[in-house]
C-alpha positions as CSV (number, residue, x, y, z in Angstrom):
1,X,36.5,0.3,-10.3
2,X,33.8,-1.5,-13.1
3,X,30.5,-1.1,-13.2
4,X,28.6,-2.0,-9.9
5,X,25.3,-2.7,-10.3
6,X,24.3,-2.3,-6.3
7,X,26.7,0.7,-6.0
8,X,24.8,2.2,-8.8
9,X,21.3,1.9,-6.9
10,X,23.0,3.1,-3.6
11,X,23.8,5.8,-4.9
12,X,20.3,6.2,-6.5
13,X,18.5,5.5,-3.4
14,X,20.7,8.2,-1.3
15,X,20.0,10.7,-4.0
16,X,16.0,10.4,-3.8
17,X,13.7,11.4,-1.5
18,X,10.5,9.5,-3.0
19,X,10.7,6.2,-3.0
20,X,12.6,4.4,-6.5
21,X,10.6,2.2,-8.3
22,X,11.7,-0.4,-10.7
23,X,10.6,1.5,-13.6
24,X,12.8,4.6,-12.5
25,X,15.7,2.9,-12.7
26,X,14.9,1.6,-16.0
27,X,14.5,4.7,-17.4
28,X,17.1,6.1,-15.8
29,X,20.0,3.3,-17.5
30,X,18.1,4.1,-20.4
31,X,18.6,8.1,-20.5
32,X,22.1,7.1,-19.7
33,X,22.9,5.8,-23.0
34,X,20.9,8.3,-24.7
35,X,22.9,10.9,-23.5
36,X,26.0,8.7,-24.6
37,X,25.0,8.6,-28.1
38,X,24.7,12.3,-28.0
39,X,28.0,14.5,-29.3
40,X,30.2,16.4,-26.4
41,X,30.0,20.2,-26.5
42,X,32.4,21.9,-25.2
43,X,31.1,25.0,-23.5
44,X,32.5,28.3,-25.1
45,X,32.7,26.4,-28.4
46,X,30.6,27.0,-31.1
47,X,29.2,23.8,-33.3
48,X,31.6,23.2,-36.4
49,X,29.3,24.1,-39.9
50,X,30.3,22.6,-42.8
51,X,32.2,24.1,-45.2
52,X,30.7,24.7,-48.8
53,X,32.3,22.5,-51.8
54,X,32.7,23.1,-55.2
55,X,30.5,21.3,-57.4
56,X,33.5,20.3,-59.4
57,X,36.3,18.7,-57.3
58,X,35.4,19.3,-54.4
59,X,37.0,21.9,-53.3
60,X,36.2,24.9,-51.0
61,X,35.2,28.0,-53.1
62,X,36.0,32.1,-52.7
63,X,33.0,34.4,-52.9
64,X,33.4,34.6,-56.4
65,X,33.0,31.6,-57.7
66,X,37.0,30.6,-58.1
67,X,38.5,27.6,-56.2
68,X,40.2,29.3,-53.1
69,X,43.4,28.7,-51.4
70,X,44.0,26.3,-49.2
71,X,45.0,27.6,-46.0
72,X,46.8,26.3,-43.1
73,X,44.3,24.4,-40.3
74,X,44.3,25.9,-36.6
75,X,47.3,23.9,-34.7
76,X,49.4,23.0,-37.8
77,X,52.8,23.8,-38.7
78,X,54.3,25.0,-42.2
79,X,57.1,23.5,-42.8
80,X,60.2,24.6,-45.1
81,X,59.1,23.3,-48.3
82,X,55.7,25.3,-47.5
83,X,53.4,22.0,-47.1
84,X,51.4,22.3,-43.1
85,X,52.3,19.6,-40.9
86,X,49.8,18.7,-38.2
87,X,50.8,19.3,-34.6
88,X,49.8,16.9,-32.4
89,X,47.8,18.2,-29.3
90,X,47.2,16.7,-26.3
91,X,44.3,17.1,-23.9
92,X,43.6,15.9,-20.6
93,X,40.5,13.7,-19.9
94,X,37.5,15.9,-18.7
95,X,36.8,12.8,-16.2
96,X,39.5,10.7,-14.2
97,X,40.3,7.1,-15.1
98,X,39.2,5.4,-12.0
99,X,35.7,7.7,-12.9
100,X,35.7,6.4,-16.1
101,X,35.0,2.7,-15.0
102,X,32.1,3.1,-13.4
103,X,30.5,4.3,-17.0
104,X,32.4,1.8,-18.6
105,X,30.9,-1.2,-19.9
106,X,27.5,-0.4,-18.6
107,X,24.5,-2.8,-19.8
108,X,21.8,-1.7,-22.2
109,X,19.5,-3.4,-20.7
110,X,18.9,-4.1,-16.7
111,X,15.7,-6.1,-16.0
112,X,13.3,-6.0,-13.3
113,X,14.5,-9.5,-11.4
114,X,18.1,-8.5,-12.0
115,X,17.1,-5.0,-10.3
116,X,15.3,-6.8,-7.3
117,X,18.1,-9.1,-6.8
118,X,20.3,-6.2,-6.1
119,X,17.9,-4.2,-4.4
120,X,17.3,-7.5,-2.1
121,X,21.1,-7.7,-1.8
122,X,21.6,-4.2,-0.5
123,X,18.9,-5.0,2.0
124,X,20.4,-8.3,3.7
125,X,23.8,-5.9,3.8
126,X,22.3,-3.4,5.8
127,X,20.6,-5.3,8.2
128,X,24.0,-7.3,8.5
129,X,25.7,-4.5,9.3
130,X,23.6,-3.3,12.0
131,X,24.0,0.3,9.8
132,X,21.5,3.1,11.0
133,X,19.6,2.2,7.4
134,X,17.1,0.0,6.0
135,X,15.9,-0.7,2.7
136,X,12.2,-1.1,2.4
137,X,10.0,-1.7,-0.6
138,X,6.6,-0.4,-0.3
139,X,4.0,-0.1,-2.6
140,X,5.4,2.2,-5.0
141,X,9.0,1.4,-4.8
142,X,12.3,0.7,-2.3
143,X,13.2,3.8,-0.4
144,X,16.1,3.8,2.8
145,X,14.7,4.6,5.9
146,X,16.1,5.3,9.2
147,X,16.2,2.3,11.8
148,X,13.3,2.3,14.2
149,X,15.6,2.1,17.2
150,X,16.6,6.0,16.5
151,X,13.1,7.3,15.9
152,X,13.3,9.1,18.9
153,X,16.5,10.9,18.1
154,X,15.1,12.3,14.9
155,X,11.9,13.4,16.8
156,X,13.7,15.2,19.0
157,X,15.3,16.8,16.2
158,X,12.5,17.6,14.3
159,X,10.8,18.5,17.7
160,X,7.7,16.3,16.7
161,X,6.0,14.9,19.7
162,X,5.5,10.7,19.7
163,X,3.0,9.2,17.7
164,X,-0.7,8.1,18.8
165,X,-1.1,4.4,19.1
166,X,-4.8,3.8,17.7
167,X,-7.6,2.4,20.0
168,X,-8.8,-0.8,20.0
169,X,-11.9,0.4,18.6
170,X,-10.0,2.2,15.7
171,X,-8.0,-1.1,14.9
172,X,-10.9,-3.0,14.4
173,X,-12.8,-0.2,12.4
174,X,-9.7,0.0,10.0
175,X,-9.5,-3.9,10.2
176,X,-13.3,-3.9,8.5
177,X,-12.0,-1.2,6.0
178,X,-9.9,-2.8,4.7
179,X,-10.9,-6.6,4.3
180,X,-14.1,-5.0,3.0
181,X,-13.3,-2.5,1.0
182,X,-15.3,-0.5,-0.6
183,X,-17.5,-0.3,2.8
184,X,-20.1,2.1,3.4
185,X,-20.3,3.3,7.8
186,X,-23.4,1.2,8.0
187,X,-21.7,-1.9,6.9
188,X,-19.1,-1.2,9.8
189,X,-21.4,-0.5,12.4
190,X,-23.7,-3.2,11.1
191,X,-20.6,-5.6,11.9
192,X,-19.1,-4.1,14.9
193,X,-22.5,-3.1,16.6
194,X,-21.6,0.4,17.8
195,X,-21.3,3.6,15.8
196,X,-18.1,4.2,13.8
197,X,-18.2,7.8,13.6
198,X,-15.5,8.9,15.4
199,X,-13.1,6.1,14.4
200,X,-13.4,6.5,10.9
201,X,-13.1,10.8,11.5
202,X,-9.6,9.2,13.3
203,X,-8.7,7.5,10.3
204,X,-9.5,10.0,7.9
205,X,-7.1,12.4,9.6
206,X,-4.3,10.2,10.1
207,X,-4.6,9.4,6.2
208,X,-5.0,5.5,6.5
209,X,-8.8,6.0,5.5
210,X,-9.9,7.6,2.6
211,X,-13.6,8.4,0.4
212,X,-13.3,6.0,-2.5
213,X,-17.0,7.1,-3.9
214,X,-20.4,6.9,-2.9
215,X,-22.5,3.0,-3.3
216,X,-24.9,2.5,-5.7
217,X,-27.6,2.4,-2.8
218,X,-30.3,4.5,-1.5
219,X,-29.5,8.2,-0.3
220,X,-26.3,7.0,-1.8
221,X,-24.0,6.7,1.4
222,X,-19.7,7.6,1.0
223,X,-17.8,4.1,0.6
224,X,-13.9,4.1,2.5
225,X,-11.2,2.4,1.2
226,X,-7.5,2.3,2.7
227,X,-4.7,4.7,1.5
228,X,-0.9,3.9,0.2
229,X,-0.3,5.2,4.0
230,X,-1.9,2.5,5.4
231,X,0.3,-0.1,3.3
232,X,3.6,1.1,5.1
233,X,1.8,1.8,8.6
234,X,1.4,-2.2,8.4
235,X,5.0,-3.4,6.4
236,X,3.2,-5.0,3.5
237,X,3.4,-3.8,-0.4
238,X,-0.5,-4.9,-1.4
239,X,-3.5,-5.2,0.1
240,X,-2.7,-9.4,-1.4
241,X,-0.2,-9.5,1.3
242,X,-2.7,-9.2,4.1
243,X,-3.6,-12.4,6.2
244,X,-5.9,-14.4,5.2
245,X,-9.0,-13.9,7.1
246,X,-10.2,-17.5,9.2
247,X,-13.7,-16.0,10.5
248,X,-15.9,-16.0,7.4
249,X,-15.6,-16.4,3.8
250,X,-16.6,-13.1,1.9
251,X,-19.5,-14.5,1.0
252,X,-20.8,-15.6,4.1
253,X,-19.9,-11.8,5.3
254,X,-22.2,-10.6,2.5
255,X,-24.7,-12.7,3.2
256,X,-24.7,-12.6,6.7
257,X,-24.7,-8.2,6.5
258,X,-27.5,-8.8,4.1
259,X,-29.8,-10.0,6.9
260,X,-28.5,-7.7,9.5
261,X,-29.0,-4.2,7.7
262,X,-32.7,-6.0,5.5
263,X,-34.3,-7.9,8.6
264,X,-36.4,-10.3,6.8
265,X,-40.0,-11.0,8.8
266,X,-40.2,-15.2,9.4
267,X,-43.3,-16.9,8.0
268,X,-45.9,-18.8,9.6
269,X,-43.9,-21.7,8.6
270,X,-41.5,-20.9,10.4
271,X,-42.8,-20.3,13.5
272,X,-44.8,-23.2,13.7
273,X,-48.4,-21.3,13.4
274,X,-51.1,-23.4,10.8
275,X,-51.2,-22.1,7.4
276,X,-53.9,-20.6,5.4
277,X,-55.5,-22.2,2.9
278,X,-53.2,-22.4,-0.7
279,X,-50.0,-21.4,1.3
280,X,-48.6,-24.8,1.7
281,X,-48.6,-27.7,3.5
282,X,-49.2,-26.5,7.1
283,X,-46.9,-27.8,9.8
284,X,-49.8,-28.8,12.2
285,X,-53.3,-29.0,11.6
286,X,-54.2,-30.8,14.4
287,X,-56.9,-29.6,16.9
288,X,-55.7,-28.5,20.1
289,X,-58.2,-29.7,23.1
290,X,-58.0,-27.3,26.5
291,X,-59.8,-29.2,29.2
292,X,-61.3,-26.4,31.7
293,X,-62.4,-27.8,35.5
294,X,-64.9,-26.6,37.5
295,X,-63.2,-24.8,40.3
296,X,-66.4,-26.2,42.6
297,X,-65.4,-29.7,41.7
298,X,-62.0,-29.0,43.0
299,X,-61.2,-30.7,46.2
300,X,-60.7,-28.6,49.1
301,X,-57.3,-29.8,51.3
302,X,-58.2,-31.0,55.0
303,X,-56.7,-28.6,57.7
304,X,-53.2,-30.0,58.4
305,X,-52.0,-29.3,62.0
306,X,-49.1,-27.4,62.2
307,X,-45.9,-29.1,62.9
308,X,-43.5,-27.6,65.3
309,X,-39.9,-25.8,64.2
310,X,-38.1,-26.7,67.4
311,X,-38.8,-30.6,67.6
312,X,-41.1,-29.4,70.4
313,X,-44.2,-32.2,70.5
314,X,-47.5,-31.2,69.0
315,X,-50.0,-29.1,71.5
316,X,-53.0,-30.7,72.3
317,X,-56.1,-29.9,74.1
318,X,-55.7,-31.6,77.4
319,X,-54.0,-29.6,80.1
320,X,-50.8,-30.6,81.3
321,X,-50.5,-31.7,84.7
């Protein structure tokens, strides 16, 4: 069995249990053939020192000085005429040969599109196969993860109780967070109209919310910001991926919370009252004329008989036979 570049990262993948970035498996090949450069020690056997030469030919000395016999090396054989004869040994491989592939012939170098091409590979297998695994690649690298279909078997085992959908309120509080981070609470409530309090306390404890820093405004109020967390709670890698929102650009956002936290007071202009002098051209400077009548002059309305509800003729004065 060769080298397997997908076999390689399943194995990788089982082995971890933080996610594996593209950079970890990089460094990983590349520890690989350091290690293969390095000499094999066997253990129990010391290091082999060189042996001291003669500075005329060569030769290994005695402790006095004088050239010293040669003697016969370990696993060699003297033979009649008294000259050593080396024995051959044999010695079994430490590592079987079907074992041996798999390091065989392995690349120096493994880039990062050949590394997500395999990674994508192993991803479109699993889901073909229905297996009880995913591969997912969040925002600091792939990681397999159990299918959602058996979440409830491994609650049970864990005895964890289900997991809290969040409120509609919370949703759109963590919607604002993050299309707006850095936002201070005023901001929020400022675009939601109610107080975000205890949606942002919710967020904070789930972990999808955290305190980025404080804004560079008066009495210098805390500024949110999502978490890594909240990248997987919604399947995407970056905060790039999000959808695009279709409401408002950002800057009419700003300029519109602008106005809504600094209320600015309309002029006289505006609201159509005449200007002093130097402050413009007023919008009307023409006199306004209020005719007041004499309430005597008022004519006063002639009696006006009353007219019957039940088509019943008028009464009169004369008596009815």
């Amino acid at each position: 069995m060769a080298f397997n570049l997908q076999k390689v990262l399943k194995a990788l993948l089982f082995s971890s249990s933080q996610p594996l970035s593209v950079k970890d498996v990089q460094a990983s090949f590349e520890r690989f053939h350091d290690q293969s450069k390095q000499p094999v020690v066997v253990e129990g056997e010391a290091p082999v020192a060189d042996e001291p030469k003669s500075e005329t030919d060569g030769s290994p000395t005695s402790e006095f000085g004088a050239p010293a016999e040669a003697s016969p090396a370990p696993n060699s054989v003297v033979s009649a005429e008294g000259t050593p004869e080396v024995a051959e040994v044999s010695a079994e491989a430490p590592v079987a040969p079907t074992d041996a592939e798999i390091y065989a012939d392995v690349p120096s170098l493994v880039t990062a599109t050949q590394i997500r091409e395999a990674m994508d590979a192993i991803a479109v297998e699993l889901r073909a196969s229905d297996d009880v695994y995913l591969l997912v690649e969040g925002p600091t690298g792939y990681r397999l993860v159990t299918h959602p279909r058996f979440a409830r078997w491994i609650r049970i085992l864990r005895d964890e109780p289900a997991p809290v959908k969040l409120s509609q309120s919370a949703q759109e509080t963590l919607a604002i967070v993050a299309y707006r981070q850095p936002v201070t609470r005023t901001e929020i409530e400022a675009i939601r109209g109610v107080s975000a309090e205890a949606g942002l306390n919710k967020l904070l404890e789930r972990e999808l919310v955290y305190i980025v820093g404080r804004a560079d405004l008066p009495g210098r109020p805390l500024q949110y910001g999502t978490t890594d967390k909240f990248l997987d709670f919604v399947g995407v890698k970056s905060l790039v991926e999000l959808p695009a929102s279709d409401v408002l650009s950002p800057r009419q956002i700003d300029e519109w919370l602008q106005n809504a936290i600094n209320p600015r007071t309309p002029t006289d202009a505006e609201m159509g009252l005449p200007l002093e002098d130097g402050e413009g051209q007023s919008p009307n400077r023409e006199a306004v004329l209020v005719e007041h009548q004499d309430p005597a002059a008022v004519p006063v309305a002639e009696d006006v008989p009353a007219t019957s509800t039940n088509n019943e003729p008028p009464a009169t004065d004369q008596p009815t036979a």
